[in-house]
N, CA, C and O atoms as a GROMACS GRO file, in nm:
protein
  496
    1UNK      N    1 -11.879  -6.430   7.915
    1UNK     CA    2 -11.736  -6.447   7.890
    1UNK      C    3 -11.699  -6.593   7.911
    1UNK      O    4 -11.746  -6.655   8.007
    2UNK      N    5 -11.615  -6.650   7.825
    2UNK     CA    6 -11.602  -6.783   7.829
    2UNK      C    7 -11.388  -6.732   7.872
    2UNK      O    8 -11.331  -6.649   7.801
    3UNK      N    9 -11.323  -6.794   7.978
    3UNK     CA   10 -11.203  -6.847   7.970
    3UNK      C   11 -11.183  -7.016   7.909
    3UNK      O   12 -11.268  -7.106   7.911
    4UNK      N   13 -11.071  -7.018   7.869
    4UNK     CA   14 -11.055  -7.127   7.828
    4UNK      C   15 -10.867  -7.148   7.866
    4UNK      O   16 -10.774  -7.081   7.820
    5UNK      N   17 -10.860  -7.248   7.953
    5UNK     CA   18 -10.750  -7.241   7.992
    5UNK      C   19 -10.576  -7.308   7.963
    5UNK      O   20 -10.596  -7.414   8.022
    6UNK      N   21 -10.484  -7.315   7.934
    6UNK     CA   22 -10.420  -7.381   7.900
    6UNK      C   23 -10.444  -7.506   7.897
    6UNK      O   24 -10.418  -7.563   7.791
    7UNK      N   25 -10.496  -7.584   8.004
    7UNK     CA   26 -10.474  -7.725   8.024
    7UNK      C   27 -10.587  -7.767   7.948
    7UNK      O   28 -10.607  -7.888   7.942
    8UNK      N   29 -10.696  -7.659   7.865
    8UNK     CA   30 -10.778  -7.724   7.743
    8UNK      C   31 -10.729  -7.678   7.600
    8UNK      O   32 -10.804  -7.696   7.504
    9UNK      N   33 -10.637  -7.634   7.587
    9UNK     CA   34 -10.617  -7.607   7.492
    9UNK      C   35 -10.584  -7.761   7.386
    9UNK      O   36 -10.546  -7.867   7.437
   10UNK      N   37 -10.606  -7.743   7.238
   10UNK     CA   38 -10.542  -7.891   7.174
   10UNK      C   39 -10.522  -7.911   7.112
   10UNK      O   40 -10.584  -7.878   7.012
   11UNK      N   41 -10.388  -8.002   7.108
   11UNK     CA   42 -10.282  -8.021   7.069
   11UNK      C   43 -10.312  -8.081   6.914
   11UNK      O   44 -10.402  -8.164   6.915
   12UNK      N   45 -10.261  -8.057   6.799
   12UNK     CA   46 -10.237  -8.135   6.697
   12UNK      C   47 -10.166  -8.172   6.589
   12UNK      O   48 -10.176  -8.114   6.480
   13UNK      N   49 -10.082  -8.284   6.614
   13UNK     CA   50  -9.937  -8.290   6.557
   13UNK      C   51  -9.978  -8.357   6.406
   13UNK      O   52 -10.071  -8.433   6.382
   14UNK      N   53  -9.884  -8.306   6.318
   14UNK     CA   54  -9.911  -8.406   6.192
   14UNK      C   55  -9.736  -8.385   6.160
   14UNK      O   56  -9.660  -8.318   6.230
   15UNK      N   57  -9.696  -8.469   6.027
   15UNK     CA   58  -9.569  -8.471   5.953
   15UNK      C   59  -9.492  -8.278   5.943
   15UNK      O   60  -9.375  -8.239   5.945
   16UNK      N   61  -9.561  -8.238   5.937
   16UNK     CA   62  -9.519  -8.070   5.897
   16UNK      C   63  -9.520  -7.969   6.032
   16UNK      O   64  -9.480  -7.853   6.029
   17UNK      N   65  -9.559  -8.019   6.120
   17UNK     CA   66  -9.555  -7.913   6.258
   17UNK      C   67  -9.667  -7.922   6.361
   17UNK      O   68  -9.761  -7.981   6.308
   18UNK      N   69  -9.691  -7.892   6.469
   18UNK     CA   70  -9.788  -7.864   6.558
   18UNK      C   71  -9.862  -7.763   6.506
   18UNK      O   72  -9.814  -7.677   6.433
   19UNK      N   73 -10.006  -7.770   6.545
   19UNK     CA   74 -10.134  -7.656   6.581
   19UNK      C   75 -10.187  -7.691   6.724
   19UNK      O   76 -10.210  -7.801   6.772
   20UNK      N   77 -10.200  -7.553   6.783
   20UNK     CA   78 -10.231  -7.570   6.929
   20UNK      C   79 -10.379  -7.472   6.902
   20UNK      O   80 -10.367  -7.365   6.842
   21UNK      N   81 -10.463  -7.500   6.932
   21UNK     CA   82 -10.625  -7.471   6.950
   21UNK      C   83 -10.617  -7.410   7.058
   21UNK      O   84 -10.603  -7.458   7.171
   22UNK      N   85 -10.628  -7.286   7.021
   22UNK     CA   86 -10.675  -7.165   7.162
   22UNK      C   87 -10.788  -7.162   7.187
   22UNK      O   88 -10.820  -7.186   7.303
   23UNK      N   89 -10.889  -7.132   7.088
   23UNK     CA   90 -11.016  -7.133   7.073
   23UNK      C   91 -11.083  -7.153   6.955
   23UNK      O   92 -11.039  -7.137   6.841
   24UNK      N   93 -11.229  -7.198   6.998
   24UNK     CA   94 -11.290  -7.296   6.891
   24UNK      C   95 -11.396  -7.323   6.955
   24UNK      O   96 -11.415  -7.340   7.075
   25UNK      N   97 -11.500  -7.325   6.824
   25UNK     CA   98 -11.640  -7.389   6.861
   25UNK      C   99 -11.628  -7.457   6.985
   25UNK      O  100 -11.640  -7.408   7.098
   26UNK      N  101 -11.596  -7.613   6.942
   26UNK     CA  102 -11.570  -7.733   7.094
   26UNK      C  103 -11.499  -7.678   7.141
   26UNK      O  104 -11.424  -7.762   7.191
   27UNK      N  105 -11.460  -7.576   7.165
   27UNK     CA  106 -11.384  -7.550   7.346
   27UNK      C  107 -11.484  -7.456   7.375
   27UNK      O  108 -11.472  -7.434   7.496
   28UNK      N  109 -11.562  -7.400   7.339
   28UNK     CA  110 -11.691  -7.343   7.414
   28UNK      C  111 -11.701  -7.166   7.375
   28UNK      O  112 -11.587  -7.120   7.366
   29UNK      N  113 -11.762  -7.106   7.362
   29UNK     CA  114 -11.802  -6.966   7.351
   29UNK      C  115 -11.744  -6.894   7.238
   29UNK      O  116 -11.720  -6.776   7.261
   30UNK      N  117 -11.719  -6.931   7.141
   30UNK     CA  118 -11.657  -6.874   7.007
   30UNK      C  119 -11.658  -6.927   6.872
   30UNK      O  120 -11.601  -7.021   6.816
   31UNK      N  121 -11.754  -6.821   6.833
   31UNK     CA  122 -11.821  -6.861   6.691
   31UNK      C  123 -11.669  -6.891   6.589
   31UNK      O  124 -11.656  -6.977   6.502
   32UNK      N  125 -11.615  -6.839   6.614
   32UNK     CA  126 -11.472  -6.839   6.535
   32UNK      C  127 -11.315  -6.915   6.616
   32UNK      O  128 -11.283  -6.919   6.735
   33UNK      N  129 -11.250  -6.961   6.502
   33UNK     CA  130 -11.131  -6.979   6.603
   33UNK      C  131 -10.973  -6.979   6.534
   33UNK      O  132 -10.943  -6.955   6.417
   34UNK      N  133 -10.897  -7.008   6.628
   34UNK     CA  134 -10.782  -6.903   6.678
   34UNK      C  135 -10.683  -7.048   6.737
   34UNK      O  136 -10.685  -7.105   6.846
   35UNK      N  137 -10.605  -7.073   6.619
   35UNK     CA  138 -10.449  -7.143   6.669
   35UNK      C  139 -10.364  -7.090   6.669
   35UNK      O  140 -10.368  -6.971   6.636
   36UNK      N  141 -10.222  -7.161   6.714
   36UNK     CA  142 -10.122  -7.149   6.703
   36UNK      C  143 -10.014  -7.276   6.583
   36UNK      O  144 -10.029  -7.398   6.578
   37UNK      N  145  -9.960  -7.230   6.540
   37UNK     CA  146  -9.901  -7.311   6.441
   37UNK      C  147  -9.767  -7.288   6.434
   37UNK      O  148  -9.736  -7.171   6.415
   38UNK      N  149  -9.660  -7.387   6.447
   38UNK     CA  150  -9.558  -7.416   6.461
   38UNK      C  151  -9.483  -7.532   6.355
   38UNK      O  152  -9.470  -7.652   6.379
   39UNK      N  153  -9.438  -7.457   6.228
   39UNK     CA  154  -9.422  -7.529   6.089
   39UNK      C  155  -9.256  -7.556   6.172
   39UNK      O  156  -9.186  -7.492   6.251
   40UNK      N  157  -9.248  -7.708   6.090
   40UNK     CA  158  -9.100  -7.723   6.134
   40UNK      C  159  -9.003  -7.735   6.063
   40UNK      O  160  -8.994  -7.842   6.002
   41UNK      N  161  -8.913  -7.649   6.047
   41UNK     CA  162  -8.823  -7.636   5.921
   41UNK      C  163  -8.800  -7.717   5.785
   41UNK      O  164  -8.765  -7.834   5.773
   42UNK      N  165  -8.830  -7.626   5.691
   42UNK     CA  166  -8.827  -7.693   5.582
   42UNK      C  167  -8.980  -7.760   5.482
   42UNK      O  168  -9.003  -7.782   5.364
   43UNK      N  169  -9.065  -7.774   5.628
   43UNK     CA  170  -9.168  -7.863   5.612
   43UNK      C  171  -9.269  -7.761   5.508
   43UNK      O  172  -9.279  -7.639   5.522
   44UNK      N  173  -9.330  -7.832   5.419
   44UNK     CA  174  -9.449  -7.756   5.313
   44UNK      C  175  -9.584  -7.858   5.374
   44UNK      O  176  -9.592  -7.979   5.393
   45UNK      N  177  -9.707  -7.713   5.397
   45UNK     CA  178  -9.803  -7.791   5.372
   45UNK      C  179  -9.844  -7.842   5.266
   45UNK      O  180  -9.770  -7.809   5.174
   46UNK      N  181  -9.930  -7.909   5.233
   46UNK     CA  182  -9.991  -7.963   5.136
   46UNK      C  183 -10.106  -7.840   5.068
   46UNK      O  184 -10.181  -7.768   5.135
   47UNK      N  185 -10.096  -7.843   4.949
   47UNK     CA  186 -10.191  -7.728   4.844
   47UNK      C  187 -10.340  -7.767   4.891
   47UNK      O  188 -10.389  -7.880   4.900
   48UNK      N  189 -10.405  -7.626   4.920
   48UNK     CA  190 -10.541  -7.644   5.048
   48UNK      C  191 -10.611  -7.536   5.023
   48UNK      O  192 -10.555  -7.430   4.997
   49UNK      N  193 -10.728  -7.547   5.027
   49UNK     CA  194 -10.878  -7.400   5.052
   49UNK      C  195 -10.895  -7.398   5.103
   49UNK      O  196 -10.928  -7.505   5.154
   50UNK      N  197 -10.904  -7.237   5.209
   50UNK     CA  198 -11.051  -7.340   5.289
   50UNK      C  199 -11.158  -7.255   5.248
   50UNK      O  200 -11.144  -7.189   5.145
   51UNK      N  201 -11.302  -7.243   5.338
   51UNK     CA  202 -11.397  -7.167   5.318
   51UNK      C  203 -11.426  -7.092   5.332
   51UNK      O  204 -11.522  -7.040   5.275
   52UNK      N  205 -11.358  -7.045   5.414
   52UNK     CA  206 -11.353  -6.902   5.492
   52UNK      C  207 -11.219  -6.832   5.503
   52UNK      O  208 -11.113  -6.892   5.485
   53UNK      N  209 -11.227  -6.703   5.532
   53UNK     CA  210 -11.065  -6.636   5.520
   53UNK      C  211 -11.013  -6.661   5.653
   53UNK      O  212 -11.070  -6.669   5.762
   54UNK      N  213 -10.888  -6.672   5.619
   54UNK     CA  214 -10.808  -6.694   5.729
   54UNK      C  215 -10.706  -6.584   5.740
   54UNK      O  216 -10.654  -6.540   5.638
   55UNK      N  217 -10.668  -6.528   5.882
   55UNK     CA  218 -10.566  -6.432   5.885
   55UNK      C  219 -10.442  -6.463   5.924
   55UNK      O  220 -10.430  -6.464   6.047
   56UNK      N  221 -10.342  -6.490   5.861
   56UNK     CA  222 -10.190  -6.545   5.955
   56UNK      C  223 -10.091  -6.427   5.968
   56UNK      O  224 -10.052  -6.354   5.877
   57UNK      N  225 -10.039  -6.419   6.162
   57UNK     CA  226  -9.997  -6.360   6.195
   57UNK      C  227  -9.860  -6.439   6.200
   57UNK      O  228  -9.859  -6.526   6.286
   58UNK      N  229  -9.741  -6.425   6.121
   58UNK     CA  230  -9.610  -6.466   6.211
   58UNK      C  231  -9.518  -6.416   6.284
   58UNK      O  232  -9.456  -6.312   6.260
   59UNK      N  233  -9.508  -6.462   6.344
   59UNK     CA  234  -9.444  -6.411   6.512
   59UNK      C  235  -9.260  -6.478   6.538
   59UNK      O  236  -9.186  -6.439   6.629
   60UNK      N  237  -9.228  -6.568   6.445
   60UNK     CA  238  -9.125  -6.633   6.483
   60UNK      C  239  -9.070  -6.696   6.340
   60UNK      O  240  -9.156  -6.707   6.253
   61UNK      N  241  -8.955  -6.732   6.312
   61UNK     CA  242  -8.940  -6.777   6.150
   61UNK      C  243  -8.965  -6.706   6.028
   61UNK      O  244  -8.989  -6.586   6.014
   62UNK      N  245  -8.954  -6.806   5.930
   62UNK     CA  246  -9.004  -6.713   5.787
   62UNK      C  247  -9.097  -6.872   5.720
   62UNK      O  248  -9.108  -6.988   5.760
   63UNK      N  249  -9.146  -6.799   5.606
   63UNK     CA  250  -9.235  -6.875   5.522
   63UNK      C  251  -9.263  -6.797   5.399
   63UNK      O  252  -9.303  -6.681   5.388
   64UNK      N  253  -9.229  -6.900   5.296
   64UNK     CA  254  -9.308  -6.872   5.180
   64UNK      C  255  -9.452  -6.917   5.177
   64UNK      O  256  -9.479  -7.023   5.234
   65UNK      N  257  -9.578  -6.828   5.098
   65UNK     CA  258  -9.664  -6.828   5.079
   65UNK      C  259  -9.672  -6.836   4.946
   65UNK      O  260  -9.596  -6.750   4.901
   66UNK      N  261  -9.739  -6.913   4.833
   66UNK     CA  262  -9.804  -6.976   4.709
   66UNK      C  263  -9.955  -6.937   4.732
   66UNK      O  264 -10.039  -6.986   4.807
   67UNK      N  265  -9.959  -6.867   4.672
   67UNK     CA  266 -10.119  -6.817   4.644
   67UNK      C  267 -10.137  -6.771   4.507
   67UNK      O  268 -10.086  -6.662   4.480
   68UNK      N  269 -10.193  -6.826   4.426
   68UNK     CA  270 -10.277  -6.825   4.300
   68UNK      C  271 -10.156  -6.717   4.198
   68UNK      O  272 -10.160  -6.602   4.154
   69UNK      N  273 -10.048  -6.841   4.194
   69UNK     CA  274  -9.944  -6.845   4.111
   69UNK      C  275  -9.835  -6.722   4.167
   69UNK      O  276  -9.744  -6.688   4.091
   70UNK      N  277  -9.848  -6.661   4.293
   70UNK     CA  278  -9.789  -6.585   4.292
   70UNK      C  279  -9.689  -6.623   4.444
   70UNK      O  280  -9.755  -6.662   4.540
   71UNK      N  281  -9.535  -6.610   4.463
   71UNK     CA  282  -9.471  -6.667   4.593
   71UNK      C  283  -9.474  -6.513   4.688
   71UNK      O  284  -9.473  -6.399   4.643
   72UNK      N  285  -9.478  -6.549   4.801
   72UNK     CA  286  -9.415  -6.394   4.903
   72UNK      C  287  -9.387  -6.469   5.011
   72UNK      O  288  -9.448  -6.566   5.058
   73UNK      N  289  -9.266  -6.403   5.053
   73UNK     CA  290  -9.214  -6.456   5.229
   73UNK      C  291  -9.268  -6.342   5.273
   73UNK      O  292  -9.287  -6.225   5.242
   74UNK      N  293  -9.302  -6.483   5.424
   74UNK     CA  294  -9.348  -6.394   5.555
   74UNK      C  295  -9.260  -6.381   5.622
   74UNK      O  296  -9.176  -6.469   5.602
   75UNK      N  297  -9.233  -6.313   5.698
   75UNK     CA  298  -9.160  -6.261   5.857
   75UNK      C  299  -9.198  -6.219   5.954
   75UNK      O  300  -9.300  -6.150   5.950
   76UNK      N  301  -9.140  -6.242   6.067
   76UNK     CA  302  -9.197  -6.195   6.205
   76UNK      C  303  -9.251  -6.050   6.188
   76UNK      O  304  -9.183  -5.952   6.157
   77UNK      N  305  -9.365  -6.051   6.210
   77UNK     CA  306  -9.415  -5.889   6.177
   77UNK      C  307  -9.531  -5.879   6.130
   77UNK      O  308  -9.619  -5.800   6.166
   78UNK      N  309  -9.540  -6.021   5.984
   78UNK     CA  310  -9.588  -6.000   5.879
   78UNK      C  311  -9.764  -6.033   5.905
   78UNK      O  312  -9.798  -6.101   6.001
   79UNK      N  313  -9.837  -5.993   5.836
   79UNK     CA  314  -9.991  -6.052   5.853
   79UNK      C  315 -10.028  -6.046   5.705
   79UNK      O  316 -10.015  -5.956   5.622
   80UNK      N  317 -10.088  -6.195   5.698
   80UNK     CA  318 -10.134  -6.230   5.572
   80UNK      C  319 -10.316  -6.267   5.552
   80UNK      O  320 -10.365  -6.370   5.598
   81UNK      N  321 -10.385  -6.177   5.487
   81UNK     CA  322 -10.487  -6.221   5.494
   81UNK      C  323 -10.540  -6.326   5.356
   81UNK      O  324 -10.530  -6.310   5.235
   82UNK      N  325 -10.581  -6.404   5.415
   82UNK     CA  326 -10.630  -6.526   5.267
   82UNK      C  327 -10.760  -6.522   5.252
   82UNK      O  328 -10.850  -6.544   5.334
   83UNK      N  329 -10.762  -6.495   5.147
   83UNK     CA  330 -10.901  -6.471   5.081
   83UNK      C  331 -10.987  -6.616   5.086
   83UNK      O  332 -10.903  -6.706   5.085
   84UNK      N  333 -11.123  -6.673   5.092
   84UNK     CA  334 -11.198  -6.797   5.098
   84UNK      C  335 -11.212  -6.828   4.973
   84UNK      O  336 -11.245  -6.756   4.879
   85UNK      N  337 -11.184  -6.950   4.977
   85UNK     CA  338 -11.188  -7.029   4.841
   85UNK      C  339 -11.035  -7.048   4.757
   85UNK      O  340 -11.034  -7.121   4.657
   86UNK      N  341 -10.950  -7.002   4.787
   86UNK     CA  342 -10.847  -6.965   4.691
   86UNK      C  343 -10.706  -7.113   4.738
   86UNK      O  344 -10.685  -7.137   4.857
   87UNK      N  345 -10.671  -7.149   4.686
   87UNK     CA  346 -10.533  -7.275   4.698
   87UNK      C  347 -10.431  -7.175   4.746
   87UNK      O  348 -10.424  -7.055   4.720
   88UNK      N  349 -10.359  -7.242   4.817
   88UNK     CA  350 -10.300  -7.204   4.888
   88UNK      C  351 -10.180  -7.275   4.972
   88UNK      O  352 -10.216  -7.301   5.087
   89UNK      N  353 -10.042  -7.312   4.941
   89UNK     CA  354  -9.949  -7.354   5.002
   89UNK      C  355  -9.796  -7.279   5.113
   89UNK      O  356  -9.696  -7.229   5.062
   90UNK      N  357  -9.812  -7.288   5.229
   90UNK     CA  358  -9.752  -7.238   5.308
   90UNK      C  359  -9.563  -7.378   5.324
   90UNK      O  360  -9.555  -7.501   5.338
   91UNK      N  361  -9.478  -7.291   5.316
   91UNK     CA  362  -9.348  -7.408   5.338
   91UNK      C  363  -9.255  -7.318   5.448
   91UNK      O  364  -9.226  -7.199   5.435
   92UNK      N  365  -9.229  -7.377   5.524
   92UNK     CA  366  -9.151  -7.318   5.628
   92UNK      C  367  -9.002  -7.273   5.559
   92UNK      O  368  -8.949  -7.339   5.470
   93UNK      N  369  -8.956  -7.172   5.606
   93UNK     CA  370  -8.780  -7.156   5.581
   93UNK      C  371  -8.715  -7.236   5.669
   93UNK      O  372  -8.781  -7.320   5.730
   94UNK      N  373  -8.581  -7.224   5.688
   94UNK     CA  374  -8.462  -7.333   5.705
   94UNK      C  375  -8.508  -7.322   5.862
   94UNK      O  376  -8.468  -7.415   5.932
   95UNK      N  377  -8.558  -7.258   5.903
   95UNK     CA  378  -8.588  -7.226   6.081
   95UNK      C  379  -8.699  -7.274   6.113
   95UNK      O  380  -8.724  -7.287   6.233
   96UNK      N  381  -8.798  -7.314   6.008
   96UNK     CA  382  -8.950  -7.312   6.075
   96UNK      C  383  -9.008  -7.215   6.081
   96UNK      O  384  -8.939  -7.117   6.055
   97UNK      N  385  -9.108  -7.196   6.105
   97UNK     CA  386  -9.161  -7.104   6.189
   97UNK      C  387  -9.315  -7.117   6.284
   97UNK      O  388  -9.385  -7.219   6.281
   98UNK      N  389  -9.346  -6.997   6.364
   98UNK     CA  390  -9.471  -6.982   6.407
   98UNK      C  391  -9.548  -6.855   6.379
   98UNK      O  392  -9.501  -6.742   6.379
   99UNK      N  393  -9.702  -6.899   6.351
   99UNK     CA  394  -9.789  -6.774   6.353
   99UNK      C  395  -9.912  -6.808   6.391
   99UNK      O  396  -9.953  -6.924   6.379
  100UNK      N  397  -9.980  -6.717   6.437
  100UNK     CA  398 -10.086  -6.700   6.515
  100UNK      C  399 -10.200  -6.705   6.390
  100UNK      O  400 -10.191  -6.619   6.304
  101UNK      N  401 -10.315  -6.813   6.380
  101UNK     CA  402 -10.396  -6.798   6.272
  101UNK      C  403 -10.563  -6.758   6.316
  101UNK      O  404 -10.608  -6.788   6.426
  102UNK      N  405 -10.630  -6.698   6.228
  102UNK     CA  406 -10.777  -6.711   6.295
  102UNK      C  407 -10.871  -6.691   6.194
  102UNK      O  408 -10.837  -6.624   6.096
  103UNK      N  409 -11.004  -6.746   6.202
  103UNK     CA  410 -11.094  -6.745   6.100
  103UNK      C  411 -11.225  -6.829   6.144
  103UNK      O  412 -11.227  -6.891   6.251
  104UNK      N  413 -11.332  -6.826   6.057
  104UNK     CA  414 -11.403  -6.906   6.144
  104UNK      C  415 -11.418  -7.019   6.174
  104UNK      O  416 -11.384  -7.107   6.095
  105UNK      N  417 -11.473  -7.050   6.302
  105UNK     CA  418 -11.497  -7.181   6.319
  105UNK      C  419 -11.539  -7.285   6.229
  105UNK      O  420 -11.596  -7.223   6.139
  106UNK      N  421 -11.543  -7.374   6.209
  106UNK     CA  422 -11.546  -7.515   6.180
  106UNK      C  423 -11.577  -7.525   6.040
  106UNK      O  424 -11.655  -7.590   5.970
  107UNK      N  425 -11.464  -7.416   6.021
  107UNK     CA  426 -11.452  -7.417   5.818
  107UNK      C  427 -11.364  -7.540   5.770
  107UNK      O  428 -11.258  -7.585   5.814
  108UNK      N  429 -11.460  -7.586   5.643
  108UNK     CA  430 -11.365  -7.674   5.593
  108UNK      C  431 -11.229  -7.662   5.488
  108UNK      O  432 -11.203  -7.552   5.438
  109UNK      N  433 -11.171  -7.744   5.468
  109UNK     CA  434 -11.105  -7.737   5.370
  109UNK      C  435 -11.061  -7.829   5.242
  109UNK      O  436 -11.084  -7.950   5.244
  110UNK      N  437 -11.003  -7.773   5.142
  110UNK     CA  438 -11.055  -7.898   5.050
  110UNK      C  439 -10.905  -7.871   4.990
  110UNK      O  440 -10.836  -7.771   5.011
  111UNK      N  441 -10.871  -7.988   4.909
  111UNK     CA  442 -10.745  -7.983   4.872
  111UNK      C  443 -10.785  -8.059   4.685
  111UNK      O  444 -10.884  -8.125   4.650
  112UNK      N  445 -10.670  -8.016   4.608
  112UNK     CA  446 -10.698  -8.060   4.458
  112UNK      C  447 -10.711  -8.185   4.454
  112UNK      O  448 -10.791  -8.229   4.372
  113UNK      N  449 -10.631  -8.290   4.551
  113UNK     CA  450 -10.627  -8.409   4.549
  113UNK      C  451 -10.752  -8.485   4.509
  113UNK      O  452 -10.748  -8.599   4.464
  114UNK      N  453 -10.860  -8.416   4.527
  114UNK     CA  454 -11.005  -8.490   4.569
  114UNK      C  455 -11.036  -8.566   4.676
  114UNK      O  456 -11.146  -8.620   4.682
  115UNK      N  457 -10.974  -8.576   4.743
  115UNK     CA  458 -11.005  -8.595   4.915
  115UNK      C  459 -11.112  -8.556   4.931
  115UNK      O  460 -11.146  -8.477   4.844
  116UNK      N  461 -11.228  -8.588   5.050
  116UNK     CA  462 -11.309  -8.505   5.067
  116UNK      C  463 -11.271  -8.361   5.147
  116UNK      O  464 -11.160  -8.344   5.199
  117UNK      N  465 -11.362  -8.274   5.150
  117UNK     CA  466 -11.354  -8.163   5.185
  117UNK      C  467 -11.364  -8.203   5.370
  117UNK      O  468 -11.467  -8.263   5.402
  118UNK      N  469 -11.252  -8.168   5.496
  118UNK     CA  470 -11.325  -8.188   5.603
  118UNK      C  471 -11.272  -8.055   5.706
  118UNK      O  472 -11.193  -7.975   5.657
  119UNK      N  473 -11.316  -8.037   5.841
  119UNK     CA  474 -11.306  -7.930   5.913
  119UNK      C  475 -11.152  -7.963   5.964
  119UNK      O  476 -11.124  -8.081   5.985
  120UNK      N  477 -11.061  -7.872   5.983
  120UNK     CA  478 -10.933  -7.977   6.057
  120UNK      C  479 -10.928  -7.948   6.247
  120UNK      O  480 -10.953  -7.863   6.332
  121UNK      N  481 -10.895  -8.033   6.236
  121UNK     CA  482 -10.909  -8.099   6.389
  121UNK      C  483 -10.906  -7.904   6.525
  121UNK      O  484 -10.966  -7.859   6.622
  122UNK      N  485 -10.788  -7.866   6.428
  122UNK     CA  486 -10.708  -7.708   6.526
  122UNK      C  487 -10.856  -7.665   6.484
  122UNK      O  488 -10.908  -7.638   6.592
  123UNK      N  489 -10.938  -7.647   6.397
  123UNK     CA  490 -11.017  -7.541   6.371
  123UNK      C  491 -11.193  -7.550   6.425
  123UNK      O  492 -11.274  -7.463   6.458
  124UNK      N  493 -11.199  -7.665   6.417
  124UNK     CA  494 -11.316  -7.735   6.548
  124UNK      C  495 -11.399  -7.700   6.637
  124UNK      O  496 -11.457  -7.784   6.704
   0.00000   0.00000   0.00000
């Protein structure tokens, strides 16, 4: 059994909201991992894959979801599972919101831009 305690948990701020890293490869004992995400009103991520499925739980706020031409709001309640490989844009409603995400560890993601493909920092 691995604990992992608040004061390791980590932190990662960008333009669109916090991700807080519960667990993850580098924090020790978990093949898979598990943030928290805190979109801040209004804010859209940027159009993104990743490699692996991801499950988003939201717990607080609303959000539209853009997935392969099709829109749906989330709500506190809601669980969204994302299929691997597929584009994908999340935009907060007028409140923001938060949801609990998880999938595996140190999947990358790739965006249309042509950027390279890299792991993001929460997922590690």
């Amino acid at each position: 059994m691995t604990t992992i305690t608040d004061t390791q948990h980590r932190v990662t701020e960008t333009p669109n909201g916090v991700m807080t890293t519960l667990a993850s490869p580098t924090l020790g004992g978990s093949r898979a991992s598990l943030w928290l995400v805190e979109m801040h009103p209004g804010a859209g991520g940027p159009e993104h894959a990743f490699d692996g499925e991801l499950i988003w739980a939201v717990t607080r706020g609303a959000a539209e979801l853009t997935m392969a031409g099709a829109t749906t709001t989330l709500g506190p309640g809601d669980t969204a599972v994302l299929p691997a490989g597929v584009m994908r844009r999340l935009t907060a409603g007028p409140d923001g919101f938060t949801a609990v995400v998880t999938g595996p560890g140190g999947s990358t993601v790739s965006r249309p831009d042509g950027l390279p493909s890299v792991v993001p920092p929460w997922v590690a």
